[in-house]
N, C-alpha and C positions, 0 to 999 in steps of 0.2 A: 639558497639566498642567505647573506648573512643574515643571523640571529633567527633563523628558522629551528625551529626545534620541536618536537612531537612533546606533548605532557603526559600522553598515557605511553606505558609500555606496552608495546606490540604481541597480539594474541599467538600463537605458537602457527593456525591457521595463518594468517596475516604473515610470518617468517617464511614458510613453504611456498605461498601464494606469489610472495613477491622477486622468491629466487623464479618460480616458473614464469614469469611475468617479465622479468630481467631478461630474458633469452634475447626472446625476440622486443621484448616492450607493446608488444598489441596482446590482445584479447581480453574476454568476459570474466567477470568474477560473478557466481550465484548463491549471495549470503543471502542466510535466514533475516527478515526484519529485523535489527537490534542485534544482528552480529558483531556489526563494525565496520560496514562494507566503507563506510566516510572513512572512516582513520586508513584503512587498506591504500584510499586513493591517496590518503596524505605521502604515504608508505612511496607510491610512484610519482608523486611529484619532487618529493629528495630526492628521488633517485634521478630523475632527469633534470632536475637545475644542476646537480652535482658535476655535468657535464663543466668544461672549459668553453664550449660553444655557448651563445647567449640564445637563450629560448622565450617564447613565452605558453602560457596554458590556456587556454579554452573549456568551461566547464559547461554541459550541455545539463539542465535541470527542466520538467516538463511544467512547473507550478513557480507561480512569483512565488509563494509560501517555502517551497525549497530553496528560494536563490538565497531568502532572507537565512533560514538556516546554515547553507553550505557558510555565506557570508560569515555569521557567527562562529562556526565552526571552526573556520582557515583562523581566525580572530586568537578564539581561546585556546585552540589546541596545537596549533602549530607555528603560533604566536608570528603570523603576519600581520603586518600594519594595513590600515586601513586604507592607506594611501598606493597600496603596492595589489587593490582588489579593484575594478574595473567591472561595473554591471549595468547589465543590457535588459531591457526589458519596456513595455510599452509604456513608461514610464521613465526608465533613467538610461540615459546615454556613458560610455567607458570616453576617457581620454582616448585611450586607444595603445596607453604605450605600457599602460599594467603589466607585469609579470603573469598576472590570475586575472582572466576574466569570465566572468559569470552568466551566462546568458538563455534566459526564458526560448525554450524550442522555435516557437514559435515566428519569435523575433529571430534567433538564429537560422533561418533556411534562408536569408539573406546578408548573412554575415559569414558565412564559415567559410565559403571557399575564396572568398577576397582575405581572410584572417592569415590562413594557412599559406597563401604566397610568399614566396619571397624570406621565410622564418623559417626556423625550426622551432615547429610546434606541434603542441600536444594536446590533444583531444580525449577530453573525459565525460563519459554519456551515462548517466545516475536516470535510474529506471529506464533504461535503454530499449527495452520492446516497444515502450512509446515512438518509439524513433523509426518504425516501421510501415507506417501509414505514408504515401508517393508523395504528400508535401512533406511531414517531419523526414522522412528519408534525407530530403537537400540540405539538411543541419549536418548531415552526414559527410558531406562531400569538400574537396580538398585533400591536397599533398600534405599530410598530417603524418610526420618522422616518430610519434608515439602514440599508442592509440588504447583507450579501456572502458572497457563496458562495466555497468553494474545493474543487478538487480535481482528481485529476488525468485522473479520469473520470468525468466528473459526469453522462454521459447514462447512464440504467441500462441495463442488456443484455436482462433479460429480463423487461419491463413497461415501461407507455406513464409511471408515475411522475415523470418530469424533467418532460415537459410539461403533465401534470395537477396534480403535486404543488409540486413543488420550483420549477420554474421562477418559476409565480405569485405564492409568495411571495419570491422573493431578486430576482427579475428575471433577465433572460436571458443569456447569455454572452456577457459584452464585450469578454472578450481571449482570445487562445489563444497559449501558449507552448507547441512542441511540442520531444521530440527534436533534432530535424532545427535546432529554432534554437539550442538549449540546447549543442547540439555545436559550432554556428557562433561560439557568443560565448565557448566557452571557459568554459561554467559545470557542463558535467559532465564527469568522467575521459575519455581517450579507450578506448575500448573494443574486443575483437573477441567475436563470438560463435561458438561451434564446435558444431554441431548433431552429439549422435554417436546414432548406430542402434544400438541393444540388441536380439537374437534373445530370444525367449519361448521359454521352454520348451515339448518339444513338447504335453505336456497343456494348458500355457496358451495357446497357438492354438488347440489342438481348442475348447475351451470359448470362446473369444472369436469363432471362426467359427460354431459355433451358435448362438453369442447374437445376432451379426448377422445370420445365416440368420432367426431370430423377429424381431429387427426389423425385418427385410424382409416377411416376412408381417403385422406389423401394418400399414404404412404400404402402402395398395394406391394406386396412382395417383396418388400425392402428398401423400394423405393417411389421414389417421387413421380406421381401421375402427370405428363410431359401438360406445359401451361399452367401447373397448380402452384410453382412454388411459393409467390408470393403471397398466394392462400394461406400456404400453408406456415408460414413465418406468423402472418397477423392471426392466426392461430395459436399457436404457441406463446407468442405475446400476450394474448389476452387470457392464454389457459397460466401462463404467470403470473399476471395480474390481479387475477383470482386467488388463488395460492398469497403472493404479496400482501393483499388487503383483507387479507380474513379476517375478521373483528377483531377475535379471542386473543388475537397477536398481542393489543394494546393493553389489555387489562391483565393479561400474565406477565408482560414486562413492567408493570407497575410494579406486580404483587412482588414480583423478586427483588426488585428495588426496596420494598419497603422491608424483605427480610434482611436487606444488608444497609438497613438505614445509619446514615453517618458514616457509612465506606467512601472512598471514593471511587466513582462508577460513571462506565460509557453505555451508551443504548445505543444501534446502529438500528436503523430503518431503512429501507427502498423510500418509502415515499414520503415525501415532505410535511402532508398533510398531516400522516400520523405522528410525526415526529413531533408535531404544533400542539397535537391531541396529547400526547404522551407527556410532555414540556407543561401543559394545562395541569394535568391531574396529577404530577407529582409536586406543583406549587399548592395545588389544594391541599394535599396531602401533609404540608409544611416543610416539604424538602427544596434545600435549599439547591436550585437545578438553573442550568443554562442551557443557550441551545445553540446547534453554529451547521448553516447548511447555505447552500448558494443562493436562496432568496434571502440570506440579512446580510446587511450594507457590509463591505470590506474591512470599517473600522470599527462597528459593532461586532464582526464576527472574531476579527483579532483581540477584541476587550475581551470576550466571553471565554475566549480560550484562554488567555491571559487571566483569567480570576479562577479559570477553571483549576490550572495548574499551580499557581499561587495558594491553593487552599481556601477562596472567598466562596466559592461556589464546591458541592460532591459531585453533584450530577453532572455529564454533560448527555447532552439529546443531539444524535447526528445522522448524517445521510452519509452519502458519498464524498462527503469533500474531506475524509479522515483517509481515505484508501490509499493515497499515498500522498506521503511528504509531511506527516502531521508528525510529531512525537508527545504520545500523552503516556511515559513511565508511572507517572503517580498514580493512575487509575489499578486497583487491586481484580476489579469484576465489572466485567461485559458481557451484557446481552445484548446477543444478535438477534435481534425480534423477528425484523427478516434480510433476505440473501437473495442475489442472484445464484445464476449453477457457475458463476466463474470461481474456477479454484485458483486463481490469481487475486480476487476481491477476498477469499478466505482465509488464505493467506498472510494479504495485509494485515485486513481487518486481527487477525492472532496475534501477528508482529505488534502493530498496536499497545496492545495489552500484556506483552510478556516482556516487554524491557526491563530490566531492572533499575530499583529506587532505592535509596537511601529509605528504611522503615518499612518497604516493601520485601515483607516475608514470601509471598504468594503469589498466584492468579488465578480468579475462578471465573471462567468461560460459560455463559449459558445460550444456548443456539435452538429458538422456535423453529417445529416445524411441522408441516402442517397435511404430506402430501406422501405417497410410496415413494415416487422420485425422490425427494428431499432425505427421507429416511435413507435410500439406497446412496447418496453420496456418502452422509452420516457413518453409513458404515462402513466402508469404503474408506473412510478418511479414519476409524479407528481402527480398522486392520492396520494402516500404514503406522500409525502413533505405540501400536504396542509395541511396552517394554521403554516409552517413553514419559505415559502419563495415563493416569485414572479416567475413563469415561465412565458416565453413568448414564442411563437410558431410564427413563419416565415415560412410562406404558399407558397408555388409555387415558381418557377425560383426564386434562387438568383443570381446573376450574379457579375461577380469580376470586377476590373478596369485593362485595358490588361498592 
């Protein structure tokens, strides 16, 4: 479109990517968090207005919080008009004749394949595994003449989805940026990670070695005793939940905060509760902390994050609503207090924190945990990191300052 132009120059991945993408114009890109995977899309939507046939785009994003970004984005970087952007979501309705429209999943499983009619159009699916669930799949559908996935873990973990679902319609995964090259070219912070061991209270062993004791008897020989599985789920959940809310979780995430007092710094929690707890006793403590999680109001939680990155606020105290679609560059250190076992939420949760900032030298990663399982991803995930970045292991009791 006239006066479209990209501001950043294009990463040398991002040049490769886009000739194998040019072929045919479908398939996945799987960049690391903070690669670039936005700019790559920009990269394919020049390349398909560039056509003589009139087109328009479809952007499929799974969070209002991302529409507002991609929005921004298209803004400052590839300097489209605001008037030439069209967004959908349960709140704002597109004229309809935009060039770029933007539109929340959810709303889109009713919009795409009346979109795709009658046009030449292009469909672009930013965090695309989302898109694998039997409703978000109908976001998917339509005669769609260009098609691109992105994400940074597009194969799902726990369903055949990517290759039943997702795959068929975007095409398959044509490039992979991982870690290991993201580090190499000097496009994410350099990093160390420090895995530290939290003791459980003695009641909360008693109770997580029972519950392992039950899911040792559900699972006989390898497998599932026929009628138990459901058992055997609300097992596992609560032997998590355990794990999850260990106490020590809270008062070793303080203590690291206060060794990097004045940084600026993310806490990731499961549970909301603790998040509130953790949010308390760094305001006692005189740190100057916010907190942003699905129980505060939509434009409280936008201020917090907004002061957060502005510099009015170090701290921010979060749950899950940072796992995708947030960008907080300015933070230098994140403790992850606690985690689920998704290495998709591990991920993010990295990407997160390893963007790079203007004054951001660094990133130092600290990940509680509490459990053998937890350890064994732990190392697991620094087998894969060597040669990439320092881990450091904290053995035995750590203890908080009361």
């Amino acid at each position: 479109m006239t006066g479209w132009k990209l501001a950043l120059k294009p990463r040398e991945w991002q040049v490769v990517a886009l000739e194998r993408w040019r072929e045919s114009q479908a398939g996945i890109v799987q960049v690391v968090t903070g690669g670039g995977k936005t700019v790559f899309a920009q990269l394919c939507l020049l390349e398909f207005f560039a056509s003589d046939v009139p087109g328009q785009a479809l952007i499929i994003v799974p969070t209002v919080s991302l529409l507002d970004q991609w929005c921004l984005a298209l803004q400052d970087e590839l300097n489209v008009s605001p008037d030439q952007i069209g967004l959908l979501s349960g709140q704002e309705r597109p004229k309809g004749d935009e060039p770029i429209i933007i539109a929340v999943i959810n709303t889109a499983r009713r919009f795409s394949t009346s979109f795709a009619q009658d046009r030449r159009a292009f469909l672009i699916v930013d965090e695309c595994h989302r898109a694998g669930s039997p409703s978000n799949a109908k976001a998917l559908d339509g005669p769609f003449r260009a098609t691109l996935g992105l994400s940074a873990t597009p194969e799902r973990e726990y369903d055949d989805a990517f290759t039943s679902i997702i795959s068929p319609r975007l095409g398959p995964i044509i490039y992979e940026y991982t870690y290991r090259d993201a580090a190499k070219d000097g496009v994410i912070s350099p990093f160390s990670l420090t895995n530290i061991h939290v003791e459980m209270l003695e009641d909360e062993k008693e109770k997580y070695v029972r519950l392992s004791r039950s899911i040792a008897r559900c699972l006989r020989k390898g497998h599932v005793i026929e009628g138990e599985e459901d058992r055997l789920k609300r097992l596992l959940q609560q032997r998590a939940a355990v794990s999850a809310n260990a106490t020590m979780r809270i008062p070793v995430a303080v203590k690291l905060i206060e060794e990097h007092r004045g940084e600026r710094a993310v806490i990731f929690h499961e549970r909301i509760e603790a998040a509130n707890t953790i949010l308390s006793l760094l305001k006692k403590r005189g740190h100057r902390a916010t907190i942003y999680h699905s129980e505060v109001g939509p434009t409280v939680r936008r201020d917090n994050l907004r002061l957060f990155r502005k510099g009015l606020f170090d701290v921010l105290v979060c749950c899950r609503a940072l796992d995708e679609g947030i960008n907080v560059p300015e933070a230098s250190v994140a403790v992850i207090a606690s985690s689920t076992a998704s290495q998709r939420q591990r991920i993010q949760r990295l990407g997160r924190i390893l963007r790079k900032a203007k004054g951001k030298d660094a990133a130092t990663v600290y990940t509680l945990f509490a459990t053998d399982e937890e350890r064994a991803r732990l190392e697991r995930e620094a087998t894969n990191l060597e040669g990439i970045t320092t881990v450091i292991w904290h053995q035995g009791r750590v203890r908080a300052d009361a």
